[in-house]
Structures are given as structure tokens and as C-alpha cells.
N, C-alpha and C positions, 0 to 999 in steps of 0.2 A: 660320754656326756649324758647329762641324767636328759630323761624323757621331757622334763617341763623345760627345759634350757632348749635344747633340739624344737618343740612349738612354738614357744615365744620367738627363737632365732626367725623360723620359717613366717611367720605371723607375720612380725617386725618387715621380712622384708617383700611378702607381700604389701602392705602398709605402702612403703615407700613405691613398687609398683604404682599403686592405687592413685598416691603422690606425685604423680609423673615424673619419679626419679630424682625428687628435689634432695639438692644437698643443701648438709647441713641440721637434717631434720633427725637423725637417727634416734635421738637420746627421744626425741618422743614419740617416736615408731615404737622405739624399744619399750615404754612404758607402757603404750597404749595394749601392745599385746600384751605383758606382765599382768597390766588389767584386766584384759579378757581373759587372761589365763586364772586367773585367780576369780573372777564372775563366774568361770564356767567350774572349776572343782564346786566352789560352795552351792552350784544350785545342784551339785550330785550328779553332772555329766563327766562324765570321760574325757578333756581335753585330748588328749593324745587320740581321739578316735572323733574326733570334731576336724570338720575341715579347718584346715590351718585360712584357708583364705576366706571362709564363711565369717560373715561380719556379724557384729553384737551389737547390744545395744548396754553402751558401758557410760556413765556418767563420767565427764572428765573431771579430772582432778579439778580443785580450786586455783593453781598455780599454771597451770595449762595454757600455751599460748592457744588462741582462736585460730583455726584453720578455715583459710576462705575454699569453700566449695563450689565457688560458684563457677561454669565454665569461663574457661578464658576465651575473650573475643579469636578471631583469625587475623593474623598478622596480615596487613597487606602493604604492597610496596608502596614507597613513597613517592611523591612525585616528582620525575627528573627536574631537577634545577637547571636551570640555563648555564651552560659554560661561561665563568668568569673570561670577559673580554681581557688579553693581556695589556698591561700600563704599556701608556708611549715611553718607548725610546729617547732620551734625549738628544740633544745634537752633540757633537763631541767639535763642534768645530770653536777657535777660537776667535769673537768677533775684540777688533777695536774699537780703541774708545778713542 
């Protein structure tokens, strides 16, 4: 496997680490590091000697969905609902008429 395939791989899935494991996002994991990798040849560093998880500062594409960064709240339990009372019984007897 060539060396910039083996970074962006590693890149990529720090990324989705970082993402807290979300699926579904890979294709723009995969880009974002492609990006970096390509930010970082042209300013004349050494990808391959850059920390794969060391972040950049890379302009996202125009096409790019918006990643929300903001933390997520704490899940907190909800509150017990009261046990549905069960329906009456009807009577089975049979009345005259």
C-alpha cells in the first residue's frame, strides 16, 4: 500500500474516533484526511512523518456537509410514567330482558 493511502487510512479513522464513532460518515472522514494529506505535501512537510492524528487547519470543501461540534447534552432518564391502570372486566353474565 503506498505510504499516502496507509495516512489518509490512519487520519480517516482517527477522524471518525474524534466523531464519536458515527456511522455513515466515512466518505467524509476519508476526504477530510485526503485534504490534509494533500495541505500538508504542498506546504513541504512530510505527511508520513506528521502525526496521523495531529489536526489541521484545512478549509472544507464547498460541498461539505456542516459537522456539528458542539458537545452533546447528558442523556438523562426519563420520568417513570405511572403504570397504565388495566380496563374493567366486563361481566359475562347474561341479563334478561
Amino acid at each position: 500500500m503506498a505510504d499516502s493511502e496507509e495516512w489518509i487510512r490512519h487520519r480517516a479513522y482517527a477522524l471518525w474516533e474524534e466523531d464519536g464513532y458515527a456511522h455513515g460518515k466515512d466518505g467524509a472522514h476519508w476526504e477530510q484526511a485526503r485534504r490534509e494529506y494533500e495541505t500538508l505535501s504542498a506546504s513541504g512537510k512530510t505527511p508520513e512523518t506528521a502525526g496521523a492524528s495531529e489536526p489541521l487547519a484545512v478549509e472544507p470543501a464547498p460541498n461539505d456537509p456542516v459537522i456539528d461540534t458542539t458537545p452533546a447534552k447528558p442523556r438523562t432518564k426519563a420520568a417513570a410514567k405511572p403504570a397504565a391502570t388495566p380496563a374493567k372486566k366486563r361481566s359475562t353474565k347474561k341479563t334478561s330482558l
